[in-house]
NULUMSE-199441 format. One record per residue: residue in three letters; chain; x, y, z of N, C-alpha, C in turn; residue number from 1. Coordinates in steps of 0.05 Angstrom, whole numbers, plus 5000, padded with zeros to 4 digits. Each point is the difference from the previous one (the first is absolute). Layout:
<rs>
[r ALA, A, [X, Y, Z], [X, Y, Z], [X, Y, Z], NUM]
...
</rs>
This chain:
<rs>
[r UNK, A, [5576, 5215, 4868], [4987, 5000, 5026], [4994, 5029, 5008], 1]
[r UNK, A, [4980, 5007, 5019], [4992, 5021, 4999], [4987, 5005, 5035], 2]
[r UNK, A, [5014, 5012, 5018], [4989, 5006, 5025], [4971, 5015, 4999], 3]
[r UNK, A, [4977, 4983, 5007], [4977, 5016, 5002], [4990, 5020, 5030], 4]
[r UNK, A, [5001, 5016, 4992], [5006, 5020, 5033], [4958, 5007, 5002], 5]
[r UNK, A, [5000, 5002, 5033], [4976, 5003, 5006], [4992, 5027, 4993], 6]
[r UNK, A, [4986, 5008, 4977], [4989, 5022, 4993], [4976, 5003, 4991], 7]
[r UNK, A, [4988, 5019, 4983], [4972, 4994, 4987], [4981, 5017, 5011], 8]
[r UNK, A, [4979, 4991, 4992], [4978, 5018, 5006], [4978, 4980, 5023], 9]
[r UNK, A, [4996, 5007, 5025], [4988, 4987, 5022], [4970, 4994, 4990], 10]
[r UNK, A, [4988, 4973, 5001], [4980, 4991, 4992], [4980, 5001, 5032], 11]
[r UNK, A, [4977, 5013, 5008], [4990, 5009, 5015], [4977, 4983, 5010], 12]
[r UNK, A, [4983, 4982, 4983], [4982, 4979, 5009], [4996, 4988, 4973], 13]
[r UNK, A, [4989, 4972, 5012], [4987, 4985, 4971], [5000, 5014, 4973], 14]
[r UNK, A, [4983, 5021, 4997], [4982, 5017, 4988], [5034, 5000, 4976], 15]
[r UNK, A, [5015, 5019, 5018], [5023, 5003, 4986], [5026, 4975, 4981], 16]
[r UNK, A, [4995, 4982, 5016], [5015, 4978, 4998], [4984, 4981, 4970], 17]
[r UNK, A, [4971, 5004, 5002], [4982, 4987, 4980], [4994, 5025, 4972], 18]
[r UNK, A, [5004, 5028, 5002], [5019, 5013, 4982], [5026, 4994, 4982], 19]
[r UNK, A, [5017, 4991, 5020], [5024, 4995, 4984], [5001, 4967, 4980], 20]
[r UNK, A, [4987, 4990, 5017], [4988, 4974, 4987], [4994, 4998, 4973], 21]
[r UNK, A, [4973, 5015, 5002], [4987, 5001, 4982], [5015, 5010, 4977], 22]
[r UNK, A, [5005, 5024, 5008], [5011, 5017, 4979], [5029, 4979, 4978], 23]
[r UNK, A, [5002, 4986, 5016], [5032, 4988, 4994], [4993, 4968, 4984], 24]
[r UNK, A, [4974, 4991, 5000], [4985, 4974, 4983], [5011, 4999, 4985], 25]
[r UNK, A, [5001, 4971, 4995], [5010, 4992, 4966], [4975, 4996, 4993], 26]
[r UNK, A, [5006, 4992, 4968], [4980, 4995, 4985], [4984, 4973, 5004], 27]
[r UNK, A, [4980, 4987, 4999], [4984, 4970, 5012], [5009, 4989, 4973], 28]
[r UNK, A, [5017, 4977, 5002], [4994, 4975, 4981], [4974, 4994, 4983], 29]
[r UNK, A, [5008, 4992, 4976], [4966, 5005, 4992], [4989, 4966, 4998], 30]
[r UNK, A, [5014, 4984, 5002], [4983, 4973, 5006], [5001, 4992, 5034], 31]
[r UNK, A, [5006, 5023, 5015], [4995, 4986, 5030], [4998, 5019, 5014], 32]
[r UNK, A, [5002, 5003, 5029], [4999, 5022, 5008], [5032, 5004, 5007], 33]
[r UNK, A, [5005, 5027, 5015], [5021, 5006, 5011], [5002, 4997, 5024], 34]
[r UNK, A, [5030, 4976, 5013], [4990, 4988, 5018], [5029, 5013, 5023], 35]
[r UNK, A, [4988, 5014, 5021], [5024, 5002, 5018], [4996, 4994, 5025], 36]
[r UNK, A, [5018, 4994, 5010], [5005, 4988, 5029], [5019, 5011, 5022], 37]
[r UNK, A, [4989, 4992, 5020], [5006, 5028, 5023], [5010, 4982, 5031], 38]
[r UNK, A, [5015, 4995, 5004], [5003, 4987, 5018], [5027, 5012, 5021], 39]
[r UNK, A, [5006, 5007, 5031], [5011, 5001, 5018], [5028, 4978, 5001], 40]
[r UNK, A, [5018, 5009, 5006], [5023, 4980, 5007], [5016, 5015, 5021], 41]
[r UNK, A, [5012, 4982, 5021], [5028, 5011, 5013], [5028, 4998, 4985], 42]
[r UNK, A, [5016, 5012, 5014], [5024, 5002, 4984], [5008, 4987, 4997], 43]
[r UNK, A, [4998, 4970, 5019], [5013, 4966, 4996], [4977, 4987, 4982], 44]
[r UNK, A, [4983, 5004, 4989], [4985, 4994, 4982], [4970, 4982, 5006], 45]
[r UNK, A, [4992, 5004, 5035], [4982, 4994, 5004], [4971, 5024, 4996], 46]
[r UNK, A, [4980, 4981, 4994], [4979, 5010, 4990], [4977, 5004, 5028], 47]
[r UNK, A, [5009, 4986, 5021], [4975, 5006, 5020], [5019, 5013, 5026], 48]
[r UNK, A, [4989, 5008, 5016], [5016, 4994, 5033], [4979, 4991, 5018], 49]
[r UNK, A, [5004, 4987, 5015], [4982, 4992, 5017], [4968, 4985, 4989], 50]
[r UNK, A, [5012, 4990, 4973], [4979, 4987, 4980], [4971, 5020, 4985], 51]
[r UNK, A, [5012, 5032, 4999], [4987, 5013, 4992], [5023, 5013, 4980], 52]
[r UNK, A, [4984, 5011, 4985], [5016, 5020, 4976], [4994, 5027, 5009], 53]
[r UNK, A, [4983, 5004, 5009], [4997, 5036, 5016], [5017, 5006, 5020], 54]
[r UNK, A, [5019, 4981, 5019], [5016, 5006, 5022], [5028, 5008, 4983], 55]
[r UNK, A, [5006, 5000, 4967], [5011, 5010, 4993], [5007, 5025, 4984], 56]
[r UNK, A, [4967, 5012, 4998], [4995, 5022, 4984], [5002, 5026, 5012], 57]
[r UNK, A, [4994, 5023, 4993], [5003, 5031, 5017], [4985, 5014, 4977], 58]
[r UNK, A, [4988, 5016, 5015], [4978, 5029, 4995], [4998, 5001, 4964], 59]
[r UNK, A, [5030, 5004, 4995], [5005, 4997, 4968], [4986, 4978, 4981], 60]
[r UNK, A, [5012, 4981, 5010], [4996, 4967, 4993], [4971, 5004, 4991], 61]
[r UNK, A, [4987, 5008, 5027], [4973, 5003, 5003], [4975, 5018, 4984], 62]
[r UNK, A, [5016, 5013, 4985], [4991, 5021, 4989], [5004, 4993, 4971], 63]
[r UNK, A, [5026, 4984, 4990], [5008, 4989, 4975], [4976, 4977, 4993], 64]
[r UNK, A, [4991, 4990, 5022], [4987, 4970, 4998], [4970, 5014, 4997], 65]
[r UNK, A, [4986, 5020, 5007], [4969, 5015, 4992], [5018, 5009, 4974], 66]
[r UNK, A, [5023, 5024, 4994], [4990, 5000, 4970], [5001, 4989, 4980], 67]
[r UNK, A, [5013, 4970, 5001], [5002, 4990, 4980], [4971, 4978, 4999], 68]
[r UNK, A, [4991, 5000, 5022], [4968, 4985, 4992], [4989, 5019, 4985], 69]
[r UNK, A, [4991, 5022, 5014], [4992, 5028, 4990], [5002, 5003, 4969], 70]
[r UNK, A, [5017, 4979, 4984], [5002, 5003, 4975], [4995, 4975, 4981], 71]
[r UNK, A, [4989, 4983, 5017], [5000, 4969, 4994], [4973, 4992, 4996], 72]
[r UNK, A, [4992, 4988, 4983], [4971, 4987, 4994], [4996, 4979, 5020], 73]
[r UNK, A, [5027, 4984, 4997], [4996, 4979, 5025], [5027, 4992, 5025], 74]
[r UNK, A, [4991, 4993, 5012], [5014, 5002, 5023], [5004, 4964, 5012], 75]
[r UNK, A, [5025, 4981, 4979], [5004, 4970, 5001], [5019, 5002, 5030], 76]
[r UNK, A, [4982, 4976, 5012], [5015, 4987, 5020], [4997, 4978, 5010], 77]
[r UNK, A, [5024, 4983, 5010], [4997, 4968, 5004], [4981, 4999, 5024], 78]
[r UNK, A, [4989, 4976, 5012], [4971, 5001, 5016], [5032, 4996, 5019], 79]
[r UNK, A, [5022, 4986, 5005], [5010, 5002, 5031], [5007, 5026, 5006], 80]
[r UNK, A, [5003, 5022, 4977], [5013, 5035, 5010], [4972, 5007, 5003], 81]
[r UNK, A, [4967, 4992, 4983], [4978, 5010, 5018], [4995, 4983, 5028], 82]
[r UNK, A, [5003, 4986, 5006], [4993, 4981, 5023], [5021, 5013, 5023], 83]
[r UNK, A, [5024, 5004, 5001], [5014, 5014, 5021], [5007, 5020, 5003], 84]
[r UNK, A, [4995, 5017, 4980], [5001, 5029, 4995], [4971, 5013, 5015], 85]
[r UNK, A, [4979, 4979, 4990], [4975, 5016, 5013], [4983, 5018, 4976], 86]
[r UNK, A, [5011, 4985, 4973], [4984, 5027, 4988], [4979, 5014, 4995], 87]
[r UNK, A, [4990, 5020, 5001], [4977, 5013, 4997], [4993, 5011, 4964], 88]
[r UNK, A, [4980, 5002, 4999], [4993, 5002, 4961], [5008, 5033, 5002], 89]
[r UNK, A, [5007, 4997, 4970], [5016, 5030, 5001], [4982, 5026, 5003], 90]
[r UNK, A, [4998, 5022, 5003], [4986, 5014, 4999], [4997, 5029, 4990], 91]
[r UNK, A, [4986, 5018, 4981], [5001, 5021, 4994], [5020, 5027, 5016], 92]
[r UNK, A, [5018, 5012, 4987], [5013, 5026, 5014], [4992, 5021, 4990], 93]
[r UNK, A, [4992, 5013, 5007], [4993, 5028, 5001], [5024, 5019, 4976], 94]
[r UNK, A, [5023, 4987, 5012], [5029, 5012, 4986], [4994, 4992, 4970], 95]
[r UNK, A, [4998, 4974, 4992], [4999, 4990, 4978], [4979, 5004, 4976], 96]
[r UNK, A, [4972, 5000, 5015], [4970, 4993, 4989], [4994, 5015, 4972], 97]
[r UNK, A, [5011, 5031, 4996], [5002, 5012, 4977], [5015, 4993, 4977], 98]
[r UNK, A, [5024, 4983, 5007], [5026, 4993, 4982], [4985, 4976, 4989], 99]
[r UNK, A, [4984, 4977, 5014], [4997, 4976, 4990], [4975, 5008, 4982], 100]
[r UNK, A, [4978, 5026, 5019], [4985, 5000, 4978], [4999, 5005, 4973], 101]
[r UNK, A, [5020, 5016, 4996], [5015, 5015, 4972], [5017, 4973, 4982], 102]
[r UNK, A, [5013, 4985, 5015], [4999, 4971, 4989], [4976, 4976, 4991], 103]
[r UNK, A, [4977, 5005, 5008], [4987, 4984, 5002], [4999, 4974, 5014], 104]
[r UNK, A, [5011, 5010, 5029], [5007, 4974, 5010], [4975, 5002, 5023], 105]
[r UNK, A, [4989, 4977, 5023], [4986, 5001, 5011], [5012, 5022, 5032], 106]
[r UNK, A, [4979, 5013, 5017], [5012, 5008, 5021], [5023, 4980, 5016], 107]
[r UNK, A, [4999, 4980, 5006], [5021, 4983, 5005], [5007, 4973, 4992], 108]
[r UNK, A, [5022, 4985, 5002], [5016, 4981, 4991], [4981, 4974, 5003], 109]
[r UNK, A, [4997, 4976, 4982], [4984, 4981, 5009], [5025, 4980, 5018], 110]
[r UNK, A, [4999, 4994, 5025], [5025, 4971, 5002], [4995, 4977, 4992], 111]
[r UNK, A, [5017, 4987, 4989], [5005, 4965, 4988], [5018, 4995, 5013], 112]
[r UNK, A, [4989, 4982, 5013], [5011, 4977, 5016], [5004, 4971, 4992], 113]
[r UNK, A, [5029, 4993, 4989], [5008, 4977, 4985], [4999, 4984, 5033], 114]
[r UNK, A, [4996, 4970, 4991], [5001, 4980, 5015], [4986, 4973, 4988], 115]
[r UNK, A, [5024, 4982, 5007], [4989, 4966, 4992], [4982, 4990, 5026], 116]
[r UNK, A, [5014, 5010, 5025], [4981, 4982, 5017], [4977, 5019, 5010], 117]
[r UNK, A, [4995, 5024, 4993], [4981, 5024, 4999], [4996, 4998, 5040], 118]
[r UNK, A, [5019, 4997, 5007], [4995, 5003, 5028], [5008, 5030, 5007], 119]
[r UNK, A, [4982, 5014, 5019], [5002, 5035, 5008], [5000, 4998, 5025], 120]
[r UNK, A, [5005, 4975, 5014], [4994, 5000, 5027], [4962, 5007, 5013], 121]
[r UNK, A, [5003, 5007, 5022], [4970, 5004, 5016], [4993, 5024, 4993], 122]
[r UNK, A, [4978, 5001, 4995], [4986, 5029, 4993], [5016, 5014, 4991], 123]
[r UNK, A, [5019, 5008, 4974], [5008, 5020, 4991], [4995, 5032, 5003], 124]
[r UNK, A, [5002, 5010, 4991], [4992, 5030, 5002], [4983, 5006, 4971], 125]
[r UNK, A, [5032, 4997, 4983], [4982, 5003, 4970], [4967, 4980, 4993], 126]
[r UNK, A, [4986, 4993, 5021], [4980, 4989, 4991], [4973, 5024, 5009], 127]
[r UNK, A, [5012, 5016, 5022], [4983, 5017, 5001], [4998, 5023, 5009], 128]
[r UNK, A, [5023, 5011, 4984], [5011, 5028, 4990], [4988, 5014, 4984], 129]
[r UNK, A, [5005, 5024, 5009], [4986, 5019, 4973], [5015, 5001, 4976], 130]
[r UNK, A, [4990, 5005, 4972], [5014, 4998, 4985], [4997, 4982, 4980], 131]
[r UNK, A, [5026, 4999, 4975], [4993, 4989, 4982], [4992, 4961, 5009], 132]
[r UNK, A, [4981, 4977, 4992], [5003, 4981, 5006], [5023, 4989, 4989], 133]
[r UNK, A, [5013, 4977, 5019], [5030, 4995, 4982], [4989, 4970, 4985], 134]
[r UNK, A, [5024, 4996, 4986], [4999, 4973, 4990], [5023, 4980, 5013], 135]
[r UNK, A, [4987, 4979, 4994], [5021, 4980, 5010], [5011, 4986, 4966], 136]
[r UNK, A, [5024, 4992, 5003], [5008, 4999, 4979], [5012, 4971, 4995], 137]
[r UNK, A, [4993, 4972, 4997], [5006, 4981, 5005], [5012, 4977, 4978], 138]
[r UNK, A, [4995, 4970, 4998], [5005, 4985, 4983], [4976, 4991, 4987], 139]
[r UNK, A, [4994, 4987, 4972], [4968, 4998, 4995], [5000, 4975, 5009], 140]
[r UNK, A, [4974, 4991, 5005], [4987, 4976, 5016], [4997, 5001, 5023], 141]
[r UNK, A, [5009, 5024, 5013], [4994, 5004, 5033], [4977, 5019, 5002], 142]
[r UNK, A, [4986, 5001, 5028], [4984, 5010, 5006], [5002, 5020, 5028], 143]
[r UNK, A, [4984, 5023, 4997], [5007, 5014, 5025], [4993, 4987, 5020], 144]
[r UNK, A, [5009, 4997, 5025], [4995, 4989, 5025], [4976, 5016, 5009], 145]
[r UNK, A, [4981, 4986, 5015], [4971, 5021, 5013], [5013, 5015, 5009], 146]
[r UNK, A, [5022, 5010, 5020], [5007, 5021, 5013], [5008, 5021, 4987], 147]
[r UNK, A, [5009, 4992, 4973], [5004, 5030, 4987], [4983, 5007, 4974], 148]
[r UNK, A, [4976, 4989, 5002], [4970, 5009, 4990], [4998, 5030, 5000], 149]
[r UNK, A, [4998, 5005, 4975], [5005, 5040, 5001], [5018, 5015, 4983], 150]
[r UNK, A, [5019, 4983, 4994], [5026, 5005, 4980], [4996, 5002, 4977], 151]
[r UNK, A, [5010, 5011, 4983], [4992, 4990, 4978], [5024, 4975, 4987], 152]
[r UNK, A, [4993, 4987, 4982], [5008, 4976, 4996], [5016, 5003, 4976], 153]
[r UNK, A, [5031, 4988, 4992], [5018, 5010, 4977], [5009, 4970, 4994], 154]
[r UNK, A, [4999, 4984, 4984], [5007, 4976, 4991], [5027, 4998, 4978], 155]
[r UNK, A, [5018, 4994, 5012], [5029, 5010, 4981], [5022, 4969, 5000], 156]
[r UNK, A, [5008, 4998, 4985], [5017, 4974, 5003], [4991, 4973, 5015], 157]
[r UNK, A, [5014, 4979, 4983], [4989, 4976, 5008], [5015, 4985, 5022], 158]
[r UNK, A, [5028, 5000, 5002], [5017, 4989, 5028], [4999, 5017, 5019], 159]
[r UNK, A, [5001, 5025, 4998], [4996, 5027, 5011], [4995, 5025, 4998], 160]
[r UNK, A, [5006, 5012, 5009], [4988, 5033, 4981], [5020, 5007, 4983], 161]
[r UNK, A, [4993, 5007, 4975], [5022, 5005, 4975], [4998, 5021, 4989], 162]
[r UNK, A, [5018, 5017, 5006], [5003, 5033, 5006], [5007, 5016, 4979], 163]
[r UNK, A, [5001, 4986, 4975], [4988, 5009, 4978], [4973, 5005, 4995], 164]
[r UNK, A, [4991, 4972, 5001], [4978, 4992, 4992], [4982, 5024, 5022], 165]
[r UNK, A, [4999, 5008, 5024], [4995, 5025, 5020], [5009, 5021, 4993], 166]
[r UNK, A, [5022, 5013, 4985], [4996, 5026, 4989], [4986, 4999, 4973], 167]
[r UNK, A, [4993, 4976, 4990], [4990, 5003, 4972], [4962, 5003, 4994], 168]
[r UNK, A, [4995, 4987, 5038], [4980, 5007, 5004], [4988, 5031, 5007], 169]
[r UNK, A, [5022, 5007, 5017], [4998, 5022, 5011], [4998, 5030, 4981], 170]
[r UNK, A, [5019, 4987, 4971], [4996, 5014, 4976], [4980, 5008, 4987], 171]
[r UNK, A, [4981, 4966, 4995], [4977, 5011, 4995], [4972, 4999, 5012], 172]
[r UNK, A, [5009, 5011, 5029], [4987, 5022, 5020], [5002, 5027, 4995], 173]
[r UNK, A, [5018, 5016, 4986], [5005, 5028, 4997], [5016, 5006, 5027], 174]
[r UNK, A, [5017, 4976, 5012], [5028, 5005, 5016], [5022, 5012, 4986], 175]
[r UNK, A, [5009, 5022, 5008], [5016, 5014, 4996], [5030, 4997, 5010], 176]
[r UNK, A, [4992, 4998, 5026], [5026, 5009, 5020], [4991, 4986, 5027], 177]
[r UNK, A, [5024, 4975, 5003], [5002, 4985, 5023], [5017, 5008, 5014], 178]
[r UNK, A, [5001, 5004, 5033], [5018, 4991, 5021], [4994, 4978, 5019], 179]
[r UNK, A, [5030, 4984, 4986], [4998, 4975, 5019], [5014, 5015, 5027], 180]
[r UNK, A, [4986, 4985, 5021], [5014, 5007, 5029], [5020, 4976, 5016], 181]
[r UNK, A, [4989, 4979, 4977], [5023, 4978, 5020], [4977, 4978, 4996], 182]
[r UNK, A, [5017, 4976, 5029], [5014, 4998, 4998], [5022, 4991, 4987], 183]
[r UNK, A, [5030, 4995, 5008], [5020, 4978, 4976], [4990, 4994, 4981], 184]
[r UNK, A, [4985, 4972, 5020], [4995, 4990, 4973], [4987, 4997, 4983], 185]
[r UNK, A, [4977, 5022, 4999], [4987, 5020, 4970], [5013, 5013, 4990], 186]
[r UNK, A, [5026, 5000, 5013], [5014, 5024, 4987], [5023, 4987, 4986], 187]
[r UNK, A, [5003, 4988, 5003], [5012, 4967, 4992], [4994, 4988, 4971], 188]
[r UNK, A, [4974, 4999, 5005], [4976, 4981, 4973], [4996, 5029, 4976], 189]
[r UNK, A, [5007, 5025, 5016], [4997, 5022, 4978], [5031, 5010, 4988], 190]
[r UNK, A, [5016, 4993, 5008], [5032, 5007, 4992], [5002, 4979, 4987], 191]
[r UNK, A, [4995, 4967, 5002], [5007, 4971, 4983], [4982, 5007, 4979], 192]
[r UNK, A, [4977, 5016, 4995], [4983, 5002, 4976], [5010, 5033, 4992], 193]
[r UNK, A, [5020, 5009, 5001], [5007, 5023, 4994], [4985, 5016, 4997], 194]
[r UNK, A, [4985, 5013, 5013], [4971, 5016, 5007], [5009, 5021, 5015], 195]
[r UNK, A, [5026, 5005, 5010], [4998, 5022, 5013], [5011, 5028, 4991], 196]
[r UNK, A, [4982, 5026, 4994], [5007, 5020, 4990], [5020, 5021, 5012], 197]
[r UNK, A, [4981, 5004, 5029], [5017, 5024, 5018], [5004, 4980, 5029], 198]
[r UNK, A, [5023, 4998, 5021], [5008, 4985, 5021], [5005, 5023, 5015], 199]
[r UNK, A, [4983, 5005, 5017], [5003, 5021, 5021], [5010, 4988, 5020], 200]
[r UNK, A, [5021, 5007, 5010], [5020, 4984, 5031], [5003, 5018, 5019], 201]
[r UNK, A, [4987, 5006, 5023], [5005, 5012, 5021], [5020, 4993, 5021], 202]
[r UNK, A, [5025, 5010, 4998], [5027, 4983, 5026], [4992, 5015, 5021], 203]
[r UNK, A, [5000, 4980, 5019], [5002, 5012, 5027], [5027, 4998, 5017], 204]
[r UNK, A, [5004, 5020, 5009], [5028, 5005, 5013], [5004, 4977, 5026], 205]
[r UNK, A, [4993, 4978, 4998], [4998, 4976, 5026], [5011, 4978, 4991], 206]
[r UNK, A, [5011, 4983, 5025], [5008, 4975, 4995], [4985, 4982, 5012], 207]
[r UNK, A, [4986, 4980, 4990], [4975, 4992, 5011], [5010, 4958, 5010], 208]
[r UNK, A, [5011, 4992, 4972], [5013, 4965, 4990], [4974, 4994, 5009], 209]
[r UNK, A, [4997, 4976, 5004], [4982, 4975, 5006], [5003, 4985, 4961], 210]
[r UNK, A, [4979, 4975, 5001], [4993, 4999, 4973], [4982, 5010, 4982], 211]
[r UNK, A, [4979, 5019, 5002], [4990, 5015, 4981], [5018, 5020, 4982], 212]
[r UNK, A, [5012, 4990, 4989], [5018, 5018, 4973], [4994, 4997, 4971], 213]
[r UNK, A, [5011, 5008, 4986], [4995, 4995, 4970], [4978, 5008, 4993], 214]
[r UNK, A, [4992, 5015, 4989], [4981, 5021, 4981], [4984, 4982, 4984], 215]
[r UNK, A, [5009, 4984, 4990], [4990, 4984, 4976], [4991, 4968, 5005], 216]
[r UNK, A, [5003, 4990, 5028], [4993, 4980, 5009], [5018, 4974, 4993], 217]
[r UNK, A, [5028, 5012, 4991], [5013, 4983, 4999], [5008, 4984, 4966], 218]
[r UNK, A, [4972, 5014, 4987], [5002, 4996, 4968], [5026, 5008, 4983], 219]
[r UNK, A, [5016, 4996, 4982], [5007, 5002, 4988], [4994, 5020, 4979], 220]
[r UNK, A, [5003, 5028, 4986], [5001, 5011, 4989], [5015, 4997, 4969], 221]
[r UNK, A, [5021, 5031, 5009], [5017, 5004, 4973], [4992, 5025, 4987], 222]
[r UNK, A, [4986, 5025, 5008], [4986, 5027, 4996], [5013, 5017, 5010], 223]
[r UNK, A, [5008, 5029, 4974], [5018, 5013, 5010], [4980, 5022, 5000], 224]
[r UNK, A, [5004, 5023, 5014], [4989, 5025, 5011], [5010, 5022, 4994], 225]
[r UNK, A, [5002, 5023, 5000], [5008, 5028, 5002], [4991, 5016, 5028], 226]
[r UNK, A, [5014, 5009, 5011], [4988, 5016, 5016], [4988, 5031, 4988], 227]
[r UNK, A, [4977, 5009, 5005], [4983, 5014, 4993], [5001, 5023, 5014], 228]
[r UNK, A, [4998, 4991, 5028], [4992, 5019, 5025], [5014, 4995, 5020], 229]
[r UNK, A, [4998, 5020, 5019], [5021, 4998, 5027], [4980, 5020, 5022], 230]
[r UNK, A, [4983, 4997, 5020], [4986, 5010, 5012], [5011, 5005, 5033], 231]
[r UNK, A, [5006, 5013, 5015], [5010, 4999, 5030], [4977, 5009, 5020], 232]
[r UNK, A, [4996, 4977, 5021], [4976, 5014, 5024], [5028, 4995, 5022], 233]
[r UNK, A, [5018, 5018, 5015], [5016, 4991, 5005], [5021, 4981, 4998], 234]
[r UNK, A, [5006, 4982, 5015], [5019, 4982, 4993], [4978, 4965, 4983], 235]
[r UNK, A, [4980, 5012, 4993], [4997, 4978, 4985], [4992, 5013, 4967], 236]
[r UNK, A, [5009, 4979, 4986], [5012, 5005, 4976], [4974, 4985, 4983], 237]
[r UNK, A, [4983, 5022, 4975], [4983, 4985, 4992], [5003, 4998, 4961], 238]
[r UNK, A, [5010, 4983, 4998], [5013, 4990, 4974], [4976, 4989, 4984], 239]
[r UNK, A, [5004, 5007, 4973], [4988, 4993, 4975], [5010, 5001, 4979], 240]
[r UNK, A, [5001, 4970, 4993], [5012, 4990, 4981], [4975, 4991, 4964], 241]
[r UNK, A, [5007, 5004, 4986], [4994, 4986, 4976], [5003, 4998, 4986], 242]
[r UNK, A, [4986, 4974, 4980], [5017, 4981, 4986], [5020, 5009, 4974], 243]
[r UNK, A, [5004, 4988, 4992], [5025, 5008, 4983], [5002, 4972, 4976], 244]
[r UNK, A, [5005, 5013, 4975], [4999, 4982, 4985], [5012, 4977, 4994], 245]
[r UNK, A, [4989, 4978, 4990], [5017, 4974, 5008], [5032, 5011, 4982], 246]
</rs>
């Protein structure tokens, strides 16, 4: 055991925070992409407060969550964390734009949006945002609904979306590097298909209860981790874990 004392060298904005990032990459899988996920928790192990996931984040959080898009080809999320979240299509940083170009990645992240019942609610945002167009990411034999005419269209699994069968597409796209953002239970369908490379966990120093808990939607696992990283924006604690050999 080993007491980690608050020291280090002070990370100053994004700019800096998507530095250490970068610099600290693993290598990409060569039949899929490299897939990490980034998600907020309180200390009792709820994921929202007040049915948002931002009422638990801080300045840090906030700064961890641009650089790790900032490094991501794509940017996966379930349509109920786009539908109540509000999300907007990702967009070019200024901080980043030279690093991806030297990668050959586009100025910003495309989002995919998994969903069986492809519902985004009323007028979304991502429909007419600037930015990359997103995809919706669904089951085959469905069709986009007129309201979300504009998307682009991803046909993946036959009961539902099969999240192999979606990074295998995404592979040969010239996807590199995914961050899933949530929710559970994508994050859920990507831990039961052992898909997950890096697990970024942001604790928040709060006690929140209700029933939104569990990270994983309640799925069953069995995946062991290493801790990697240990990041401090005050009293919230931003952890990164990955995987570790069976």
């Amino acid at each position: 055991m080993e007491q980690l004392l608050a020291s280090g060298v002070p990370l100053e904005d994004t700019a800096e925070v998507f530095g250490v990032l970068r610099a600290d990459r693993a290598p990409t899988p060569t039949a899929r992409p490299w897939v990490s996920t980034n998600m907020v928790m309180s200390a009792d192990g709820s994921y929202t407060s007040d049915g948002l996931s931002g009422a638990l984040s801080s300045p840090g959080d906030k700064q961890m969550f641009m650089a790790l898009r900032a490094l991501s080809d794509v940017v996966l999320a379930g349509a109920s964390t786009v539908r109540k979240e509000k999300y907007h299509r990702p967009r070019a940083q200024e901080f980043s734009l030279d690093a991806r170009r030297q990668n050959g990645q586009e100025p910003a992240p495309t989002l995919v949006v998994v969903s069986r019942s492809m519902d985004l609610g009323t007028e979304p945002p991502i429909l007419t945002d600037d930015g990359p167009v997103p995809f919706m990411a669904h089951p085959r034999g469905m069709t986009l609904p007129a309201n979300l005419h504009g998307l682009d269209d991803l046909a993946v699994g036959d009961d539902g979306v099969d999240m192999i069968e979606l990074m295998s597409a995404f592979h040969s796209r010239g996807v590199r590097n995914v961050i899933c953002e949530g929710g559970p239970h994508l994050l859920g369908q990507l831990a039961a298909d052992d898909l997950i490379d890096e697990y970024n966990l942001t604790l928040a120093p709060t006690l929140v209860g209700g029933p939104d808990t569990g990270l994983l939607g309640g799925l069953g696992v069995g995946r062991s981790f290493h801790l990697h990283r240990v990041l401090r924006d005050g009293d919230h604690l931003m952890l990164c874990y990955r995987r570790s050999p069976l």
